[in-house]
N, C-alpha and C positions, 0 to 999 in steps of 0.2 A: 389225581389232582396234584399229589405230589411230584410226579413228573411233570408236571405244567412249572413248580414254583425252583426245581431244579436247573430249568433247564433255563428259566429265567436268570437264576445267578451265574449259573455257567456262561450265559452272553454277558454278564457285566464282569468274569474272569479276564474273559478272553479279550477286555479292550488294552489292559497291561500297558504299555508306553503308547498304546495307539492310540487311533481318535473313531469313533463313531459318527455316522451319516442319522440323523433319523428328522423327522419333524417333532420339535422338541415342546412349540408351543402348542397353549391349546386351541381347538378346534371351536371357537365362537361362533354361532350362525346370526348370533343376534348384531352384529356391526353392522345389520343393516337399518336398526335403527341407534346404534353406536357405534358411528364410525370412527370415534375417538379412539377406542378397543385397537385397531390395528393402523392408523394413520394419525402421527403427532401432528401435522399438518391440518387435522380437521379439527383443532382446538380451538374452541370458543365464535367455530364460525356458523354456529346455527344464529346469532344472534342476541342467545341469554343462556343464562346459567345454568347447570343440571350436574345432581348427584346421580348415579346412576349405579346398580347391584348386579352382577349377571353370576349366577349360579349353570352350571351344568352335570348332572352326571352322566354316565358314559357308559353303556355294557352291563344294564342291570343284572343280568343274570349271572356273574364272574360273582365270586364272593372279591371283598374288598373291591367295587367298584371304583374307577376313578372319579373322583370329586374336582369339578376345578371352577372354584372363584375368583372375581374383582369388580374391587370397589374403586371409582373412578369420580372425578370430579373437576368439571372445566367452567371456564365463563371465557366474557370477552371482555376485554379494555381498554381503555384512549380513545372512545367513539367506537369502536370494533375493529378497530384498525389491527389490534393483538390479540393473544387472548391466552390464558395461564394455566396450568392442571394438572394435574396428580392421581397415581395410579399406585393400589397395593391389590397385588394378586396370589394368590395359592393355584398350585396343580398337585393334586395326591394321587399317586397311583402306589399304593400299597406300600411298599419298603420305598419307595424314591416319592422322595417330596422335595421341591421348587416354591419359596418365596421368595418375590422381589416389590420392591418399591419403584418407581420414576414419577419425576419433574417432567412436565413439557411447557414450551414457550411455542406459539406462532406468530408470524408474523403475516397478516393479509395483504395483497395489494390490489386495491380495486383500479379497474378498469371502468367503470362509469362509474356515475354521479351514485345511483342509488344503490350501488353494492352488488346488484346481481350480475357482474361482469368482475370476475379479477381470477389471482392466484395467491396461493400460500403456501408459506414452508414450515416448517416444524421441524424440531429437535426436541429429544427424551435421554435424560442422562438420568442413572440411580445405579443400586445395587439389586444382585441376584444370588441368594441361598441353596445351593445344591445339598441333598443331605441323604444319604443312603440307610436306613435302619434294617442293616441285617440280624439286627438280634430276632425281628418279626418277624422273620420267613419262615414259612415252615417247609424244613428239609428233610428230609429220610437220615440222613448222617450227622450232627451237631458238632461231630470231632473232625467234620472233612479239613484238610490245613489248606484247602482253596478258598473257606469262607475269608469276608476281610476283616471280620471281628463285626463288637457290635456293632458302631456306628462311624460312618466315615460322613465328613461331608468338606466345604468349601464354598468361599464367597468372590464373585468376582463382580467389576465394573459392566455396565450396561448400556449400551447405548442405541438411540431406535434414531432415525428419521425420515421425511415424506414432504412429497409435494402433493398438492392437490389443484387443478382448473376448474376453474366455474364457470358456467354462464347459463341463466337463467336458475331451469329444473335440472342442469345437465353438472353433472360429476364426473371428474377424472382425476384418480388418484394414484400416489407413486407410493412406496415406504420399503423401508431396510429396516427389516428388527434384529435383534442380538447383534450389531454391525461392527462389533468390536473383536467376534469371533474370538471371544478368550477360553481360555482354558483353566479350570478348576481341577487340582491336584490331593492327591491325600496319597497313604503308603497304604497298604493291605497287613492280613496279618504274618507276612512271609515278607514285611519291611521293603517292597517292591513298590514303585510308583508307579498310579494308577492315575490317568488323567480324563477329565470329561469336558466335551468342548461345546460351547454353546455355540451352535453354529447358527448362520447368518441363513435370515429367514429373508425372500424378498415376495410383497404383497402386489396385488396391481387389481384396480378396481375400477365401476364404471356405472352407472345410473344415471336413468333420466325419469322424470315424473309429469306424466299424461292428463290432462285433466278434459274431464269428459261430461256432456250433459250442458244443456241450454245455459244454467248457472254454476257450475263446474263446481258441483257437491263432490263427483266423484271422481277418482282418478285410479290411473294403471302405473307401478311403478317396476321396470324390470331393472334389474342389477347383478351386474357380473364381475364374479372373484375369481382371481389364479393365485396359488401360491407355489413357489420356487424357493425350491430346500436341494441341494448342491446334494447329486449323487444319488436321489430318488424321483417319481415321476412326477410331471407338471399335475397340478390338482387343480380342478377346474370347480366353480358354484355357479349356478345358474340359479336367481329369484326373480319370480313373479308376484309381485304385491298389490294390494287392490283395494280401495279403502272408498271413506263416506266422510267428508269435511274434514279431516284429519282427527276425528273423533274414531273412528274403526276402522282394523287392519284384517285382511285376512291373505296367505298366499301360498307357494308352492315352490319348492327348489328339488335342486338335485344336485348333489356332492361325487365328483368322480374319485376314486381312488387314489389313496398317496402310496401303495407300495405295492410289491407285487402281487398281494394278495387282494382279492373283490372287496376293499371295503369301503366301496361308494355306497351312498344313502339316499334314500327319499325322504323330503323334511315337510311339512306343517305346519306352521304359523297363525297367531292369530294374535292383535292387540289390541290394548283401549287406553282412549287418552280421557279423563275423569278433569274437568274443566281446565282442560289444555295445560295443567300440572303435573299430576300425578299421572303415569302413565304405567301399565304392566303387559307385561306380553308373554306368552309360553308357545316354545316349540315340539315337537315331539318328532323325533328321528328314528329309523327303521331302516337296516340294513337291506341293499340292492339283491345281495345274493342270500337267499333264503334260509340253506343250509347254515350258511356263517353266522346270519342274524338270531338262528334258533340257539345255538351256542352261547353267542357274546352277550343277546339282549337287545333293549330299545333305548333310546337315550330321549333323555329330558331337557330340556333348557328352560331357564327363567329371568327375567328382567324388572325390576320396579327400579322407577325414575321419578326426578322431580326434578320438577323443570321451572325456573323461577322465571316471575314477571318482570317484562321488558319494562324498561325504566324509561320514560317521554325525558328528552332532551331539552330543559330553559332556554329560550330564547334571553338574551342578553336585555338589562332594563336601560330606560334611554334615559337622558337623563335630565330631560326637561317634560313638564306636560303642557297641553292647549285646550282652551276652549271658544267659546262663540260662533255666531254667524249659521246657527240653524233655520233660521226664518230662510234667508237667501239660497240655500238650496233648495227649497218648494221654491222661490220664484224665479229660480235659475231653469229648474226645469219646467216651467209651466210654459217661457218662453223659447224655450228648446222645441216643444212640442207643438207650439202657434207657428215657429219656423217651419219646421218638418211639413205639417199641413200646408204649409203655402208652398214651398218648394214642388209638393205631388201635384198641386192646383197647376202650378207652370209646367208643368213637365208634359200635364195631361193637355194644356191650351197650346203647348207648344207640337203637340202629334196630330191635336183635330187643325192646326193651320194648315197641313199642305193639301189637304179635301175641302177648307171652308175658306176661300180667299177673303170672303163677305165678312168675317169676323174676327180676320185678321188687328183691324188694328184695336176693336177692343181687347183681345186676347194682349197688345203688348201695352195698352194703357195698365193692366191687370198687372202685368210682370213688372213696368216702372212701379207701383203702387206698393208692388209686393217690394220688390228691390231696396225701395224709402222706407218702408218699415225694417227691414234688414240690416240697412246702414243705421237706423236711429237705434236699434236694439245692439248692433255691434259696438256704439258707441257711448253705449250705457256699458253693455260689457266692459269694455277697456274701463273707463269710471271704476269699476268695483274692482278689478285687476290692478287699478292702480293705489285705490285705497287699502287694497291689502299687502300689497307692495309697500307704502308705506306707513303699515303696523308694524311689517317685517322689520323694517328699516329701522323703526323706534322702539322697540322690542326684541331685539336679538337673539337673546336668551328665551324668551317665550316658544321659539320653531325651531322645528328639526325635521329636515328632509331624510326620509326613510330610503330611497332612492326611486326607481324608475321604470315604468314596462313599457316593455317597446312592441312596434306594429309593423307589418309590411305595409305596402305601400297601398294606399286605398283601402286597407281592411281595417276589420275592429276584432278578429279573432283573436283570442288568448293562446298561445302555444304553450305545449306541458313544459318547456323549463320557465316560461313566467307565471305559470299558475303554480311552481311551487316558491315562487317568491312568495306569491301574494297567501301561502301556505304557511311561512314562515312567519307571517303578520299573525295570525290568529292569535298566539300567545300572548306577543308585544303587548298588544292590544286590548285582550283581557286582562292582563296586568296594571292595567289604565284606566280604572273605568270612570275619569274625568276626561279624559285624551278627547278630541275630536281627529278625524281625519280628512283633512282635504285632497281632493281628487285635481290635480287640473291636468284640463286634457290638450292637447297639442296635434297640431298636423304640418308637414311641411308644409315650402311656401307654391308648389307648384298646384296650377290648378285652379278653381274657380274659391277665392275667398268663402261664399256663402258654402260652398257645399263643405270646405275645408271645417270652418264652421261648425256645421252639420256635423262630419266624422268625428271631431276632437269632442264634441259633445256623446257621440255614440260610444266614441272608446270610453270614456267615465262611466257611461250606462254599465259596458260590459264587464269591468273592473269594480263596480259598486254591486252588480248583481252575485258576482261571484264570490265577493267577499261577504257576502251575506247569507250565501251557501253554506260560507262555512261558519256561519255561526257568529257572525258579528254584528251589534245591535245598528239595524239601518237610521235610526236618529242621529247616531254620531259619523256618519259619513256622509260627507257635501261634495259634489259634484262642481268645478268650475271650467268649462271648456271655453277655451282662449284663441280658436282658431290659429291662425300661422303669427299672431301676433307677440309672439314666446319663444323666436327663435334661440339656438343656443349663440348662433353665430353674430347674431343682432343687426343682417343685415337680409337684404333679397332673395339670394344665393339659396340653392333647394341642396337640404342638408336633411341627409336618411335618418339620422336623431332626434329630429325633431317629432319624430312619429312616434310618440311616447306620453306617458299620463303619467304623470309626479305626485306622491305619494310626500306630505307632507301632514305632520303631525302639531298640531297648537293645543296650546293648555287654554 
């Protein structure tokens, strides 16, 4: 064994004014559930905030195994738009010990609305402690005049950074760690300068997440790492992840070799997330080649995290409130509903006409009959449009137009970016709870008046129904459909905006 720790400082002689190739950082398996670990880029873009612990040791069976921790801690800020964090890590491996600190900043840019489309960059600037304690070693000779005395060490600047792509479950990540390539210097004890280089590590990563099963409780998550260290071979990680609502992890990797010697791994995972908080996880790692692994040992890895809760976003308060006029929504829609039945009544006298000539013309006494109720009822309508028209008028201050959902043309369907208008209402709203909300619905002017009618009345339906989905009390929401008589333009002219229901709020 002494020729093991020999021969160890004889390699750290012989770097003398030179520089050394090696992979310097540690070997983390767990960045696949902290990707913050090796990409400043993935800072604060889960969404919220998490302390996070990752312990490793390495080569149990070595006396003085390596040890190597870090404590990490990021969130996001300005809406998620950035996000902030902080890193202290340890690597011990016997007489050579590495502590370093870093900052990181990202910066996100989403490509869609709700976030799951963009990219982001990162930067990590701190310092890095290099420290040699040769008094530890245990050598055959203590008078060799090769040792470099007790203790050498050096601090240098630190710099990491990365990009990362999103879209959906899919990840693609860039990073440069040590990117500053500096070099830490000290003399030996032969007053000879000895220098050690942090050399420039480059990361590249890639994950997508499957979700599986009728209600997609479970999912497959594969992820692939390379790491690229200047002057040793490409090292490749392959994971296979596998879980049950994001409450349990289990999977399977394999680590190819970083030098010439076999020391690729097969690894083990398992996690748990303990009320979508606290979450821990342990790996267990075991050398590819058997012989070597009997030697070196198995290695451990461990992770506890805590993951803070997502904080709901305030809708902005308005700053007037309304009320009145609940009766007239039950009798707004009673005679919505007296329409619609007579509309089907014509519709159906108008298909038995061209089989029943004989009943032809009471079928169109039915339809005038119908028609005169239609115009007397529309022009009641207008009446009540105009007396709220002018409340408005005489109360200014009382109303406030929240704005607008618009329709294609003859439809009363909701499309998902005006359902998450009508999404953004819920709080407003609940913060009101004097507010009423009036609905008025709208059709262009193309087309037959009554049915126009008909729709601006359906789209309120569909806009009062959904809003009540999401939890908003249906008493305070009145419905007032105005047919084409609401143009924006105020004149004949068929205008594609007018296909919309106005969202106005009265105290």
């Amino acid at each position: 064994m002494k020729g093991i720790y020999k021969l160890g400082l004889s390699l750290l002689m012989a770097l003398g004014l030179q520089t050394a190739e090696a992979q310097q950082l540690p070997v983390f398996g767990h960045y696949i559930y902290n990707p913050y670990l090796y990409n400043p880029a993935r800072t604060g873009d889960q969404g919220l905030g998490s302390l996070n612990l990752n312990i490793k040791r390495q080569w149990t069976s070595l006396p003085y195994a390596p040890l190597t921790a870090a404590f990490s801690a990021e969130a996001p800020i300005q809406n998620k738009k950035m996000g902030l964090g902080g890193m202290l890590y340890t690597d011990q491996t016997h007489i050579i010990r590495k502590v370093g600190g870093l900052a990181s900043y990202a910066y996100h840019i989403p490509f869609s609305e709700d976030g799951s489309h963009g990219l982001s960059a990162g930067l990590s600037l701190g310092l890095v402690n290099q420290r040699f304690d040769f008094q530890s070693a245990d050598v055959e000779d203590q008078n060799d005049p090769e040792i470099l005395g007790d203790q050498a060490q050096g601090t240098a600047f630190d710099f990491n950074m990365g990009l990362n792509y999103r879209w959906k479950k899919l990840n693609i990540g860039l990073s440069m760690l040590q990117g500053l390539n500096n070099q830490i210097r000290f003399l030996d004890a032969l007053e000879r300068e000895v220098s050690y280089v942090n050399t420039r590590h480059f990361m590249a990563s890639a994950g997508y997440e499957f979700a599986l099963g009728e209600q997609k409780k479970f999912f497959i998550r594969p992820v692939v790492m390379s790491r690229i260290v200047p002057g040793l071979p490409l090292q490749v990680e392959g994971n296979l992840l596998f879980g049950w609502k994001q409450l349990l992890w289990g999977g399977f990797a394999y680590r190819s070799s970083n030098n010439e010697t076999a020391t690729s791994a097969i690894i083990a995972t398992v996690g748990v997330n303990v009320q979508k908080q606290m979450f821990f996880a342990y790996s267990f790692e075991m050398g590819a080649d058997a012989s070597l692994n009997n030697a070196l040992g198995n290695q451990h890895e461990f992770m506890l995290a805590y993951r803070f809760k997502e904080r709901k976003q305030k809708n902005e308060k308005l700053e007037s409130e309304i009320e009145k006029m609940k009766s007239r929504e039950l009798d707004m829609l009673q005679r919505m509903d007296q329409q619609g039945k007579g509309l089907d009544s014509l519709r159906q006298a108008q298909a038995a006409a061209a089989a029943e000539k004989a009943s032809m013309q009471e079928q169109i006494k039915q339809q005038a009959s119908l028609l005169t109720e239609q115009q007397r009822v529309m022009a009641k309508n207008k009446k009540d449009i105009e007396e709220l028209r002018q409340a408005i008028k005489e109360q200014p201050m009382m109303y406030d137009r929240l704005g607008s959902i618009y329709f294609k043309q003859g439809q009363a369907q909701l499309t998902g970016e005006e359902k998450a208008k009508l999404e953004a209402l819920k709080q407003i709203f609940a913060d009101q709870p004097k507010a009423m909300l009036y609905l008025f619905g709208n059709a262009s002017t193309d087309g037959d008046p009554a049915k126009n009618l008909k729709l601006s009345n359906e789209r309120c339906i569909v806009v009062r129904k959904y809003l009540i989905n999401l939890g908003l009390d249906p008493m305070r929401i009145m419905v007032l459909p105005m047919g084409e008589d609401n143009s924006l333009k105020g004149d004949d002219q068929v205008n594609p905006n007018d296909r919309r229901v106005d969202l106005i709020l009265s105290e």
